[in-house]
MIZA-121142 format. One line per 3 residues: number of its first residue (from 1); their letters; for each residue x, y, z of N, C-alpha, C. Coordinates in steps of 0.1 Angstrom, whole numbers, always signed. Atoms other than C-alpha are relative to their C-alpha. Example, Ala and Ser with C-alpha at 12.3 -4.5 7.8 and 13.67 -1.06 7.14 Angstrom:
REM MIZA-121142
1> AS> +9:-12:+0:+123:-45:+78:+9:+12:+0; -9:-11:+0:+137:-11:+71:-8:+11:+8 .
***
This chain:
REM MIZA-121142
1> XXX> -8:-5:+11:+761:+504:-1734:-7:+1:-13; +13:+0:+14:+746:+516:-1769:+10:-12:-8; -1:+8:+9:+754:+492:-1799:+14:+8:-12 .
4> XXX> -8:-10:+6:+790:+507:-1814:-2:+0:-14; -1:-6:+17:+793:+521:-1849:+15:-8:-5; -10:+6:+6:+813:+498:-1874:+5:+14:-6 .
7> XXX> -5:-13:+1:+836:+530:-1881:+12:-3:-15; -5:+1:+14:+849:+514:-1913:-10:+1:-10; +13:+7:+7:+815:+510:-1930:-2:+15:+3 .
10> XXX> +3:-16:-6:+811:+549:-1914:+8:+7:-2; -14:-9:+0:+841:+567:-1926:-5:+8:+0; +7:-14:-3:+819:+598:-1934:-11:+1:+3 .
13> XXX> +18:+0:-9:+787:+604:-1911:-7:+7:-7; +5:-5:+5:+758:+610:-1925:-4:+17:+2; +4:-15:-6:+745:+649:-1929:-2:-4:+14 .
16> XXX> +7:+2:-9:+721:+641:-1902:+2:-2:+13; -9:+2:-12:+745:+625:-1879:+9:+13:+0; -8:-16:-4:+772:+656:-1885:-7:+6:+9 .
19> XXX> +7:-15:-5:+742:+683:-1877:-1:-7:+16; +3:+4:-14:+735:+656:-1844:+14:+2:+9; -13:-2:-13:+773:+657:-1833:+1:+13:+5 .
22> XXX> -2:-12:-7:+777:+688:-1834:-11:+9:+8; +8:-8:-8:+745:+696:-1818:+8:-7:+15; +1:+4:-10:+751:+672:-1791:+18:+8:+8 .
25> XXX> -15:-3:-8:+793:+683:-1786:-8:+17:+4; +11:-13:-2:+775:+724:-1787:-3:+1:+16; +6:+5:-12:+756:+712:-1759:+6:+3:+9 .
28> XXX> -11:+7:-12:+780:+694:-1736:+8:+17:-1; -13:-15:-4:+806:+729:-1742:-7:+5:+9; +11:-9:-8:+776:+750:-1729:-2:-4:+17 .
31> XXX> +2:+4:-15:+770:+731:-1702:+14:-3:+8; -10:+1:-4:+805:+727:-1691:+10:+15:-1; -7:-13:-1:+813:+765:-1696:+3:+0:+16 .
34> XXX> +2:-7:-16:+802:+781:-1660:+10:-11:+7; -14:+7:-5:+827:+752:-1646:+12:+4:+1; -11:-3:-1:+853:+756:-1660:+9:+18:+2 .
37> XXX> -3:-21:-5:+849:+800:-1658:+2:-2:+18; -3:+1:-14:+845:+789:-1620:+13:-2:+6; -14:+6:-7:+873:+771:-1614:+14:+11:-5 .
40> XXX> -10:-2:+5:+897:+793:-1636:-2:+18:+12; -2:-10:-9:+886:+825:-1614:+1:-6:+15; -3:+3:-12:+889:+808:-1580:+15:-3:-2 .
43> XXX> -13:+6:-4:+920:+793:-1586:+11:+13:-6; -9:-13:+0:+932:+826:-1603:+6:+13:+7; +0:-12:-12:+922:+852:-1578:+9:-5:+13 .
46> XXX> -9:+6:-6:+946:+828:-1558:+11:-3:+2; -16:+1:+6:+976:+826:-1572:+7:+16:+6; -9:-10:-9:+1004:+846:-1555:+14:+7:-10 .
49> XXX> -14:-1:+6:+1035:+867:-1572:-1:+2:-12; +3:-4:+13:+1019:+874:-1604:+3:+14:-3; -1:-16:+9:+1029:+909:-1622:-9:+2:-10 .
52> XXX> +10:-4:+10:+1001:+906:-1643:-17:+3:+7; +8:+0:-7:+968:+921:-1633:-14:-8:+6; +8:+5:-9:+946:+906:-1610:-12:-9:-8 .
55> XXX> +12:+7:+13:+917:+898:-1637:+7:-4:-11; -6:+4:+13:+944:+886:-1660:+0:-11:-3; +3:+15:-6:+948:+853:-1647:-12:-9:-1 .
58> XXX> +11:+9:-3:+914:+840:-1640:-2:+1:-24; +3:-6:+12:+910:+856:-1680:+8:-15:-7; -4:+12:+6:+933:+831:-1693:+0:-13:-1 .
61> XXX> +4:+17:-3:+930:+804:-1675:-12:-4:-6; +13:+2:+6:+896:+806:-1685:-1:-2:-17; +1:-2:+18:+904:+811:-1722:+2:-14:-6 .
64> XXX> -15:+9:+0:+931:+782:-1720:-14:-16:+2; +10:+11:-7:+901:+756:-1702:-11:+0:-11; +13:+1:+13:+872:+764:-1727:+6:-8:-14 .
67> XXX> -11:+8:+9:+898:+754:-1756:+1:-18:+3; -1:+16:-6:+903:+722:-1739:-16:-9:+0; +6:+3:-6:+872:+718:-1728:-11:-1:-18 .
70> XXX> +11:+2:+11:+852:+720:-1766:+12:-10:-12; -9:+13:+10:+882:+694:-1780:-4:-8:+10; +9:+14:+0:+868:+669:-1756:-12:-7:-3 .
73> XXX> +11:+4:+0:+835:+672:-1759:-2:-1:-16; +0:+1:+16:+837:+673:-1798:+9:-10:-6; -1:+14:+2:+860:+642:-1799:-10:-9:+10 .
76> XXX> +5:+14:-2:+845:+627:-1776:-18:-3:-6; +12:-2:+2:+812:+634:-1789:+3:-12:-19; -6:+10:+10:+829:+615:-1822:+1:-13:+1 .
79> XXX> -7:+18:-5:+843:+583:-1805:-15:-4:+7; +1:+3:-10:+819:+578:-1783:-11:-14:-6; +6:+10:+0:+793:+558:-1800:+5:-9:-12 .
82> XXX> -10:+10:+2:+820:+540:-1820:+5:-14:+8; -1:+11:-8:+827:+523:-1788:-12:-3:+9; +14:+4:-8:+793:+520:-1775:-2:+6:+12 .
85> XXX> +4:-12:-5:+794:+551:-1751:-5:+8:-6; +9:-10:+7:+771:+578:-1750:-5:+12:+10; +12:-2:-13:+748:+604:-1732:-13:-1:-8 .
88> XXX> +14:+5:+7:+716:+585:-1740:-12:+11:+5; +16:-12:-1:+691:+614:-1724:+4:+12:-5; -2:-7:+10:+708:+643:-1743:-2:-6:-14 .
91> XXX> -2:+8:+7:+710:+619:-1771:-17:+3:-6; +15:+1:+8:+670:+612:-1773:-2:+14:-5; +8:-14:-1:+664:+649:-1765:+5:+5:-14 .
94> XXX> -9:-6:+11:+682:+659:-1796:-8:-4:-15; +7:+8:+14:+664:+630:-1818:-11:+5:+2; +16:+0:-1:+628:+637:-1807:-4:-10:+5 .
97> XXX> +2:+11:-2:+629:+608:-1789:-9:+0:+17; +6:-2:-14:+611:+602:-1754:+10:-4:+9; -7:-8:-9:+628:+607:-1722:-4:-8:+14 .
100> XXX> +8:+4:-10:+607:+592:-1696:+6:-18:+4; -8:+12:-9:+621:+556:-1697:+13:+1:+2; -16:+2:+0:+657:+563:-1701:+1:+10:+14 .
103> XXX> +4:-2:-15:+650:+585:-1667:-6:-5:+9; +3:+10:-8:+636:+559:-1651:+11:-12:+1; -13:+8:+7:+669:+536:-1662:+8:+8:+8 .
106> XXX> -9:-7:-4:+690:+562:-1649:+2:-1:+17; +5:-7:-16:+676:+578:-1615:+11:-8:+8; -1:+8:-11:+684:+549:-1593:+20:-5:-3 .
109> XXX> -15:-4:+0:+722:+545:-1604:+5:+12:+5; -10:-13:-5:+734:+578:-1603:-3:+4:+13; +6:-6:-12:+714:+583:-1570:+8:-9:+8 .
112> XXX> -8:+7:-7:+732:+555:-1556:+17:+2:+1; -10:-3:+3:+762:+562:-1572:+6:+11:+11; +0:-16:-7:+760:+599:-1555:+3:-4:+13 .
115> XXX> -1:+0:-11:+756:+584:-1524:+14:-11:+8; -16:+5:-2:+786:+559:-1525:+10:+6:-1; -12:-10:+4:+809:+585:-1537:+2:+9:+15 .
118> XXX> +0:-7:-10:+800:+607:-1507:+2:-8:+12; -6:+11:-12:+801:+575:-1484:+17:+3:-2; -22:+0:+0:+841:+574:-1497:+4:+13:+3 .
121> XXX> -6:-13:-5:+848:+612:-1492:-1:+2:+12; +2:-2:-9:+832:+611:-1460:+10:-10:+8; -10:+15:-8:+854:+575:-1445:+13:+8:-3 .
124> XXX> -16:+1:-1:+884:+590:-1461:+9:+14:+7; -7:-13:-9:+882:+623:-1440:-1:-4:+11; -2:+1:-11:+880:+608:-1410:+10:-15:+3 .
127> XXX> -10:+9:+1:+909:+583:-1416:+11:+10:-1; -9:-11:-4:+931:+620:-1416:-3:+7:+9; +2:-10:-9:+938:+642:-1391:-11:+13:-5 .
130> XXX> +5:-9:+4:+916:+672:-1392:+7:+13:-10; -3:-13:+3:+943:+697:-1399:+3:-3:-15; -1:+5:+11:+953:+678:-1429:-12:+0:-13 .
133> XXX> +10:-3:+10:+921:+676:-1448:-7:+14:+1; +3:-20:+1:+915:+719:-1438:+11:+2:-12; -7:-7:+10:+944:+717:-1461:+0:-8:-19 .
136> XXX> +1:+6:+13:+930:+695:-1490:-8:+12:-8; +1:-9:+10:+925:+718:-1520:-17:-1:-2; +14:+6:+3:+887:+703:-1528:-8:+8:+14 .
139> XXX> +10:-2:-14:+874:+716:-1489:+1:+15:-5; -3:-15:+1:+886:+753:-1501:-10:+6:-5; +7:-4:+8:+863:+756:-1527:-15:-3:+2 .
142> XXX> +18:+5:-3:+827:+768:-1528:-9:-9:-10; +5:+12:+5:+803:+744:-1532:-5:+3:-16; +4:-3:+19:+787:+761:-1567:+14:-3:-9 .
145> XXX> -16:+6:+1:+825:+754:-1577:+2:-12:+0; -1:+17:-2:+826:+719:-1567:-9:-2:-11; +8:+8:+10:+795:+711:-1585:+2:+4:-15 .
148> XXX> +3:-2:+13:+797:+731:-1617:+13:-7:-7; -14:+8:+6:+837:+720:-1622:-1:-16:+2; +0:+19:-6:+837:+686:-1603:-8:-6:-2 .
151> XXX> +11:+12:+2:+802:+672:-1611:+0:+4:-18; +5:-1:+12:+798:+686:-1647:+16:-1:-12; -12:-2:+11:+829:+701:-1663:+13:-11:+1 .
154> XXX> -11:+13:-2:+853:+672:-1650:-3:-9:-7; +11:+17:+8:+830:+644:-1663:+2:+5:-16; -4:-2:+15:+833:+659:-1695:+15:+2:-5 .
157> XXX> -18:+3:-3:+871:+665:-1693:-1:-16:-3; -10:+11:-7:+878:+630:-1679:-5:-13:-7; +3:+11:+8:+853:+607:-1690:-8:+4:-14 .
160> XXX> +6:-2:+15:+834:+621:-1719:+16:+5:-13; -9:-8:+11:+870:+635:-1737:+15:-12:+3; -10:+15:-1:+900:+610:-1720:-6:-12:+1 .
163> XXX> +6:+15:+2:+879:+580:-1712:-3:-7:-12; +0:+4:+18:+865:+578:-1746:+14:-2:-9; -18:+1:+9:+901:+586:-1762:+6:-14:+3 .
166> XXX> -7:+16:-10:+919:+558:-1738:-10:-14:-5; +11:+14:+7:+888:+530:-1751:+4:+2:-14; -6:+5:+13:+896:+541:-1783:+6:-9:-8 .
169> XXX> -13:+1:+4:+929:+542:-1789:-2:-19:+5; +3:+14:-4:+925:+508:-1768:-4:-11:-10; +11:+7:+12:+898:+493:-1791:+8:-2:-11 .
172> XXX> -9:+0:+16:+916:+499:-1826:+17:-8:+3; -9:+3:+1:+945:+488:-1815:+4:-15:+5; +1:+15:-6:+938:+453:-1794:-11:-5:-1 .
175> XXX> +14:+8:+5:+906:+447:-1812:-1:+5:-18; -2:-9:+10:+915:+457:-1843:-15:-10:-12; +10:+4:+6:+884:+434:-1859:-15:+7:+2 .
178> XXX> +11:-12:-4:+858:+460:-1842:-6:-14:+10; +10:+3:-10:+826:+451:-1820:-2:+4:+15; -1:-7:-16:+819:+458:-1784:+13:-3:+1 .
181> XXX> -13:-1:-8:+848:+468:-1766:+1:-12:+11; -1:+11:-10:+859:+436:-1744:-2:+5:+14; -2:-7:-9:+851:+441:-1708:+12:+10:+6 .
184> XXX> -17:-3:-10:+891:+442:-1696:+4:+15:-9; -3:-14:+4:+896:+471:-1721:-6:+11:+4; +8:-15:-3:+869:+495:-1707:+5:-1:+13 .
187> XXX> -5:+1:-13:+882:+484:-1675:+13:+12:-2; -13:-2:-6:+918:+494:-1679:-1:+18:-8; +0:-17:+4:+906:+526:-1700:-7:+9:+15 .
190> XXX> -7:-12:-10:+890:+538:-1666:+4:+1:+13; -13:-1:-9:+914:+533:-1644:+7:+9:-2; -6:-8:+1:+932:+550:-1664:-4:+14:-1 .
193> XXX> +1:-15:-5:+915:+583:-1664:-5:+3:+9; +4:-3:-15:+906:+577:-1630:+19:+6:+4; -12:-6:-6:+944:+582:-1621:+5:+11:-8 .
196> XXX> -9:-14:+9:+952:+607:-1650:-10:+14:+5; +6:-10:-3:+920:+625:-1631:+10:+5:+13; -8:+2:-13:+940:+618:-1598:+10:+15:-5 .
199> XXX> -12:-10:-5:+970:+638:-1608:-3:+15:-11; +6:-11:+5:+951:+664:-1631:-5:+9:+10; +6:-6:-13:+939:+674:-1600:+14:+10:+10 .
202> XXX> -10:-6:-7:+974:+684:-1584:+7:+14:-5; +0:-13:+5:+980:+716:-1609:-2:+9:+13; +11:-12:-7:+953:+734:-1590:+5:-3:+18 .
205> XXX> -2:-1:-14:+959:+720:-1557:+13:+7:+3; -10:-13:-5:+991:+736:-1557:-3:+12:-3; +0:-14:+0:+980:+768:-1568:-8:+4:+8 .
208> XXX> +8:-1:-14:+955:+767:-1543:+7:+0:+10; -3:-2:-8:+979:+761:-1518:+11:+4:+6; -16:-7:+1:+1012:+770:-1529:+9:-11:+2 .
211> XXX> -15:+19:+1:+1029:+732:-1521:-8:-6:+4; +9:+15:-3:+1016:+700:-1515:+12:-7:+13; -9:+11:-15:+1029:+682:-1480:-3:-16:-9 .
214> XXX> +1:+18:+11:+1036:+641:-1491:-16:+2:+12; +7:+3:-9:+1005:+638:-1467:-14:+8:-8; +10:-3:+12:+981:+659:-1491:+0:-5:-15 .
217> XXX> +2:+8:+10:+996:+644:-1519:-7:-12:-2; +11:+14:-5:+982:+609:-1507:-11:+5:-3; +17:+0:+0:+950:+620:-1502:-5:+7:-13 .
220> XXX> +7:-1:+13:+943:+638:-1536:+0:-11:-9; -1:+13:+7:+957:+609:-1553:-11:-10:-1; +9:+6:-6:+941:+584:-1533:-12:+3:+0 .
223> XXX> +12:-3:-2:+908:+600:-1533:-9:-2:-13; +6:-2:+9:+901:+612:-1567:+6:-20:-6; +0:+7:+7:+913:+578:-1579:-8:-10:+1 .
226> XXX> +4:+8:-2:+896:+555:-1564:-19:+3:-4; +13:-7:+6:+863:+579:-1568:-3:+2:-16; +1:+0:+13:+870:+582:-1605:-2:-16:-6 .
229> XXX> +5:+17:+5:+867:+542:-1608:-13:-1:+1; +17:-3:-9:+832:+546:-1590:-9:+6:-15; +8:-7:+7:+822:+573:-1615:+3:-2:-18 .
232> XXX> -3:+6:+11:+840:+558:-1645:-9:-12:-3; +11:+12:+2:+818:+524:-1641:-15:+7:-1; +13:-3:-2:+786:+542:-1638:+2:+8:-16 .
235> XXX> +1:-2:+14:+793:+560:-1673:+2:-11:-10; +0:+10:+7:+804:+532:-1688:-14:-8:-6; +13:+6:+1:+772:+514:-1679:-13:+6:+1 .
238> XXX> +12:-9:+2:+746:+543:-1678:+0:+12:-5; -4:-9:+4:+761:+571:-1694:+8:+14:+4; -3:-6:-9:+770:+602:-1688:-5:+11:+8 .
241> XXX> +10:-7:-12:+744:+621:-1674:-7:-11:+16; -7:+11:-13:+745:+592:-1645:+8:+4:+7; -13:-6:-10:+781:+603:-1638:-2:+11:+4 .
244> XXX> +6:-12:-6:+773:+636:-1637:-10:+7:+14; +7:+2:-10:+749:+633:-1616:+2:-4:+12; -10:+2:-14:+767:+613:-1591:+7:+3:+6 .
247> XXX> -16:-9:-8:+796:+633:-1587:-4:+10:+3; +3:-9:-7:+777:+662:-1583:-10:+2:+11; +6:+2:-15:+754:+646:-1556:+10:-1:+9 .
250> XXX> -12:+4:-4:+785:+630:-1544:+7:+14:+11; -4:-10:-4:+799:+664:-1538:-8:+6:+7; +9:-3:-10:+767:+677:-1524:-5:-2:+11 .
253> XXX> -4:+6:-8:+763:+652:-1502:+15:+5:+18; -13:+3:-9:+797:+651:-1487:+7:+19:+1; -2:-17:-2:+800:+692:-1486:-5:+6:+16 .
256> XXX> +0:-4:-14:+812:+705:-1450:+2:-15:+9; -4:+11:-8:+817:+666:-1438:+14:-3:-2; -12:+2:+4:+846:+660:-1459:+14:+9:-8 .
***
């Protein structure tokens, strides 16, 4: 974890830091565009019973997601090193800083990470019948889809824009004298956007599939939540090009097993 910003002693950031947030939030949008453009034309060209044309849908959706998607990464790019999150290798690259140890810090988490994530997707498709997981929403979609939404643009959703928020709000409010965030609070922050990923996730699955059986409901639940704890600790404790990483090995990995 970096060292948080006393944020009373900081009411207004320096030039310096401004020109760095908003390079660094900039960034993170950019890189979380193609995601969310993926996901909003797959799951548009999908949708059934629409009177509006064909390319209208994915159009909005997409409009609607980018919106979303440059208010988290611009708060969270605010909070984050308030509570002593960060992405420390965009971070140097921004300062002029070097690169080479903080990727050697990294590698071996998120690589492991990647490969426990895909151990869990892999165990928990062969704990369902087959026909059951043909009908989980996540097997539908192509793999450049998985990774750009689910390894990149989710992580910045989930934990770079609610994770941060949820420690916040947390912090200020049951620490109200500042300092590191206590363990049990970063804890219960991600939990919690491990399950608020869980049912963020059920939107699309129904539009993907038009209803949810209780029997898919379980397993999206179930899946992303327990996986979002996984990929929640590994930001917490190595940032978020770690999680990223993970989840989109993760997915790489476990693509056509699970």
């Amino acid at each position: 974890m970096l060292d948080p910003v006393d944020d009373h002693a900081h009411a207004m950031p320096a030039p310096r830091e401004s020109r760095l947030l908003l390079q660094l939030s900039l960034l993170l949008w950019l890189l979380g565009l193609p995601g969310v453009w993926s996901m909003a034309w797959t799951v548009g060209q999908r949708l059934h019973g629409s009177t509006l044309p064909p390319w209208m849908l994915p159009v909005i959706g997409g409009l609607q997601s980018s919106l979303l998607l440059a208010a988290a990464v611009f708060f969270g790019a605010w909070v984050a090193p308030r509570i002593g999150l960060g992405a420390p290798l965009l971070s140097a690259w921004l300062n002029g800083q070097r690169m080479r140890p903080l990727l050697l810090a990294l590698w071996l988490p998120a690589m492991g990470g990647g490969v426990l994530g895909a151990a869990w997707m892999v165990s928990l498709a062969q704990l369902v019948p087959d026909v059951l997981m043909a009908s989980d929403p996540v097997q539908t979609l192509p793999l450049w889809t998985k990774l750009l939404y689910g390894g990149i643009s989710e992580e910045l959703l989930l934990r770079w824009g609610v994770m941060n928020m949820l420690l916040f709000a947390l912090w200020r409010l049951l620490q109200p004298h500042g300092g590191v965030p206590r363990a049990w609070l970063v804890a219960v922050a991600v939990l919690l956007a491990a399950l608020f990923c869980a049912l963020s996730s059920l939107p699309s699955a129904m539009a993907l599939l038009g209803s949810l059986k209780p029997q898919v409901l379980h397993l999206v639940l179930w899946g992303n939540t327990v996986f979002g704890l996984l990929v929640g600790y590994i930001y917490w404790r190595y940032g978020l090009e770690a999680a990223i990483v993970a989840h989109m090995l993760a997915l790489a990995l476990s693509h056509g097993l699970a």
